[in-house]
Structures are given as C-alpha cells and as structure tokens.
C-alpha positions in Angstrom: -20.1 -51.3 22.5 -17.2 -50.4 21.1 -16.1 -47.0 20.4 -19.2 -46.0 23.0 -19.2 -41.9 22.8 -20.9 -42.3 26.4 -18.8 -44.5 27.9 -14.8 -43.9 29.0 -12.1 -47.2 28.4 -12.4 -48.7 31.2 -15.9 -48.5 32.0 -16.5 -50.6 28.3 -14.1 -52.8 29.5 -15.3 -53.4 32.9 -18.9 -54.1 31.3 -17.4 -56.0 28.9 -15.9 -58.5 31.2 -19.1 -58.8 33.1 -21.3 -59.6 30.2 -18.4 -62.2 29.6 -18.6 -63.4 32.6 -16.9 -61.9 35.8 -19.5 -60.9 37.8 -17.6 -59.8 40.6 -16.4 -56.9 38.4 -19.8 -55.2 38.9 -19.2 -53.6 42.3 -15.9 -51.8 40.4 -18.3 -50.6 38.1 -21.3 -49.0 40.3 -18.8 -47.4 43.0 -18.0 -44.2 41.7 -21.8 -44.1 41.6 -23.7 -45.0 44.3 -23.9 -42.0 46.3 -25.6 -40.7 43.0 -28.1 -43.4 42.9 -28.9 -43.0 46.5 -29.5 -39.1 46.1 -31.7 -39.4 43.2 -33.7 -42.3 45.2 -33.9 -39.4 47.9 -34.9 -37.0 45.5 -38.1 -38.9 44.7 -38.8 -40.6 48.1 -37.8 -38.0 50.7 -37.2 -41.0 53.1 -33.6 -42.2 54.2 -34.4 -45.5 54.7 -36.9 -45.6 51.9 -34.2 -44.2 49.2 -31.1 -46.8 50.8 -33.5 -49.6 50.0 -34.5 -48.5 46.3 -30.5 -47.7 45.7 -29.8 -51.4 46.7 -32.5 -52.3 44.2 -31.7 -50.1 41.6 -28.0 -52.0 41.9 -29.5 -54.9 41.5 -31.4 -54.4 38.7 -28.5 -52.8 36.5 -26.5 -55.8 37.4 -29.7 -58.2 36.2 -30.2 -56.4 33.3 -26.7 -55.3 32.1 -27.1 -57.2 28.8 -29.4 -54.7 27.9 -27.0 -52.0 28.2 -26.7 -50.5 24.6 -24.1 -47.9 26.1 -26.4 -44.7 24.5 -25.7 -43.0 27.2 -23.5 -42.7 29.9 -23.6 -45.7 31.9 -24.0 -44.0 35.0 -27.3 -41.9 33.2 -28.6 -45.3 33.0 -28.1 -46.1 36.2 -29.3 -43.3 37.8 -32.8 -43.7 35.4 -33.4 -47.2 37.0 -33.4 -45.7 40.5 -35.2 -42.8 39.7 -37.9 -45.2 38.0 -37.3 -47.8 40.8 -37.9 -44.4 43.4 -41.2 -43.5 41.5 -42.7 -46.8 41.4 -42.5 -46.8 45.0 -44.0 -44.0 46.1 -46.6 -44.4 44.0 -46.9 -47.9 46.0 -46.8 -45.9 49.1 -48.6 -43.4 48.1 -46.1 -41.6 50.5 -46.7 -37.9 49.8 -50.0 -37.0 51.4 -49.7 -33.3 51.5 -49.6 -31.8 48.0 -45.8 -30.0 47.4 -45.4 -26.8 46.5 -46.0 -26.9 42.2 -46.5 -30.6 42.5 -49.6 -30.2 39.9 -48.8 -27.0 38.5 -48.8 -27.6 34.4 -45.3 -27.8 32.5 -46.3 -24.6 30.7 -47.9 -22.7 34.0 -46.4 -20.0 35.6 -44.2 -19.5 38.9 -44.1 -16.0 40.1 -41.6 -15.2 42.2 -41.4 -12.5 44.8 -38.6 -11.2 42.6 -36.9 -12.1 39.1 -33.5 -13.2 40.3 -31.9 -16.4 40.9 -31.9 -18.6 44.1 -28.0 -18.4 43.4 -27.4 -14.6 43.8 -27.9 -15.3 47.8 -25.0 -14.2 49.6 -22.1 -16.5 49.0 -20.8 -16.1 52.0 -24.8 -17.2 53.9 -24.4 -20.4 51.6 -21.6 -21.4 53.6 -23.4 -21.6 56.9 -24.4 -25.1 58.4 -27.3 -23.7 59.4 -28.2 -22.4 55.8 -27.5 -26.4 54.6 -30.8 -27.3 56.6 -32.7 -24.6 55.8 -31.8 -25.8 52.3 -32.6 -29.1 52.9 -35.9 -28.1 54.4 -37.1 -25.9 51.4 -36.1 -28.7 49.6 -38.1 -31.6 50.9 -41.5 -28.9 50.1 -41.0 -28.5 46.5 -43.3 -30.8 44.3 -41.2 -34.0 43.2 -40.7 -32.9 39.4 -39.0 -29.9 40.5 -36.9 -31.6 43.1 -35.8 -34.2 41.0 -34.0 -31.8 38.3 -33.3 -29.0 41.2 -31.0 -32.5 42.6 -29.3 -34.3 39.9 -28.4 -30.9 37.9 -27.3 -28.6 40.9 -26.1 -30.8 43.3 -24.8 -34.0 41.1 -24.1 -31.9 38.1 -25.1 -34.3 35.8 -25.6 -32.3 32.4 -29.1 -31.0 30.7 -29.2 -33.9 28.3 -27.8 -36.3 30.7 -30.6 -35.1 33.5 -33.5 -35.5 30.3 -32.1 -39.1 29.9 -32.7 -39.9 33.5 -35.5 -38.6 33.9 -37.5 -39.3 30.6 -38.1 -36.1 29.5 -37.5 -33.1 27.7 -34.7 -30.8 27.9 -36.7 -27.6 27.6 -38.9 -29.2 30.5 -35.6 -29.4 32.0 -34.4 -26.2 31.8 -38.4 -25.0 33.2 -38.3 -27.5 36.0 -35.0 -26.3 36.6 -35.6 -22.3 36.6 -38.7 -22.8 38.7 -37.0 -25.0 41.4 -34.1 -22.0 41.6 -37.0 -19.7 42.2 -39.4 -21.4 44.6 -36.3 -22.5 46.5 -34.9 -18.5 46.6 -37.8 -17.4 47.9 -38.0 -20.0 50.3 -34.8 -19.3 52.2 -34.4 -15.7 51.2 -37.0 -14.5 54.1 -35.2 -16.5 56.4 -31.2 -15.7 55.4 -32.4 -11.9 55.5 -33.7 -12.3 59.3 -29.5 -12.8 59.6 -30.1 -15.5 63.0 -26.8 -17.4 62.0 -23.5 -18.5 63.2 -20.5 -16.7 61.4 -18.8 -20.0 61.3 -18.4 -21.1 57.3 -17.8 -24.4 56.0 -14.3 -25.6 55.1 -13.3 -23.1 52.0 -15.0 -25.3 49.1 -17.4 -27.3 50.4 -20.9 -26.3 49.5 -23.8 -27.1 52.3 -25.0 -30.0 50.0 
C-alpha cells in the first residue's frame, strides 16, 4: 500500500493500523464519508430508511473486508462501490420500483430528445437558489430511471470525478459522460416548465449553498 497514488498519508496509515490491528481506528477512517455512502444508497433506493440501513451495511462490509483493499482507487471510491452494489442488490430484493422511470430501459446508445439542446445548468442561477426549486429538484429527481440518477448524484452533487464515478459504479466512462448528459437534460426539462411558471418565494439560500 505504500506509495498508493489513490490514497492521501493518513488514510494509508489509518488502514494500515487497522489491518494491524486497531479496529477502533475504522470509524476515523469512514467519517469524512458517510454522508457520501448514504446519498449513493439514496440514489439507488429512493427510500430514507431503506438507504440509512444499506449505508450501515455498506460500513460494515468495508470494515469486514478491508484486507482486500488493494488501495487502486480512492478508498472512498471503494467505499462508495460497496454501497452502491449493497443499494442494488436490494432493490432488486424488493423489487421496489414498480413504475418504470423515465429512461430506465432506454439503451446506452438510444437517444434522449430534449425539448431544447441546452443544459439543465443554464437555468437561472438565481431560481437555483430557491427552497422551493430544491424540491422540485428532488422530485424530478426521484422520476429519472436509476442509471441516470446514479451518475446525475455522485458526479453533480458529490463531485466525485468521471473516472472515480466509472469505478463506483462499474462502468464506462463514456457511459458516464451519456448517463450524465442525458440526466442534465431530462432533469432541465423537467423543472424548466415549472421555474418558467415563476410561483416562487424571492427568498435565496445562504450565498453558497446550492439547494442539494
């Protein structure tokens, strides 16, 4: 593990410890991450309770398995794969999604077309701000088929990186980048319609804070 181009000093020596040992140093570890691992278990499940359960798991199972850790990737890439593996095998368990997501079954190399050709982003900045925009969001969210939701969440909203979203999520980065450009889309023209109508409060968030 040494010398790890995904992992930072302390990280390797955290792990390092644990595999030597010092179990208790595993919480120190998975902090800084668990509000990621929870919103990737939401981005599959769509379910609070559902995703808090598989997050615990997910923990669980990194800590079990931690020995396998070749260090790869980033640590918390790794991580972040277990719950979103951990997420899928339980919705497929569940067989929780009973109505069929927008582009849920629409073919990696099919075609979105939007009502227009520009991106969900170039919605007014200052609309993006509203807390009434951030359900709206949420909403439009929740309807898009789980592939797209999955990248739309862990590279917008966590920021995790093209290759580091692939990693997580077994696949491709040009499926990444199609997933990702179709998410933008559907999700534009989702809240466009409704943004345009103008029903909402002129009171912003805090300067910085984006309504994820």
């Amino acid at each position: 593990m040494k010398g790890s181009p995904g992992l930072d000093t302390q990280e390797q020596a955290l792990i390092q410890q644990i595999q030597n040992g010092e179990p208790d140093k595993f919480y120190e570890l998975v902090k800084p991450y668990e509000r990621r691992v929870y919103t990737a278990a939401f981005a599959v499940l769509r379910n609070a309770a559902d995703a808090e359960e598989v997050a615990q798991e997910a923990i669980l199972k990194a800590f079990a398995n931690l020995r396998q850790f070749r260090a790869e990737a980033r640590f918390s890439t790794w991580l972040i794969q277990i719950a979103v593996n951990e997420a899928r095998m339980r919705r497929r368990k569940d067989h929780a999604e009973i109505m069929e997501p927008i582009g849920e079954h629409q073919d990696e190399e099919g075609t979105y077309t939007p009502r227009d050709f520009a991106d969900w982003r170039e919605i007014p900045s200052e609309a993006l701000q509203r807390a009434e925009v951030r359900e709206l969001l949420l909403e439009a969210l929740a309807s898009l088929g789980t592939k797209y939701r999955e990248v739309f969440v862990l590279r917008d909203i966590q920021h995790l990186s093209i290759e580091e979203v692939a990693d997580s999520l077994g696949i491709s980065r040009a499926s990444v980048k199609t997933r990702l450009l179709r998410a933008r889309l559907m999700l534009r023209d989702l809240l466009a319609p409704r943004i345009a109508e103008g029903r909402f409060s002129r009171e912003p968030f805090e300067k910085g804070n984006k309504p994820w």
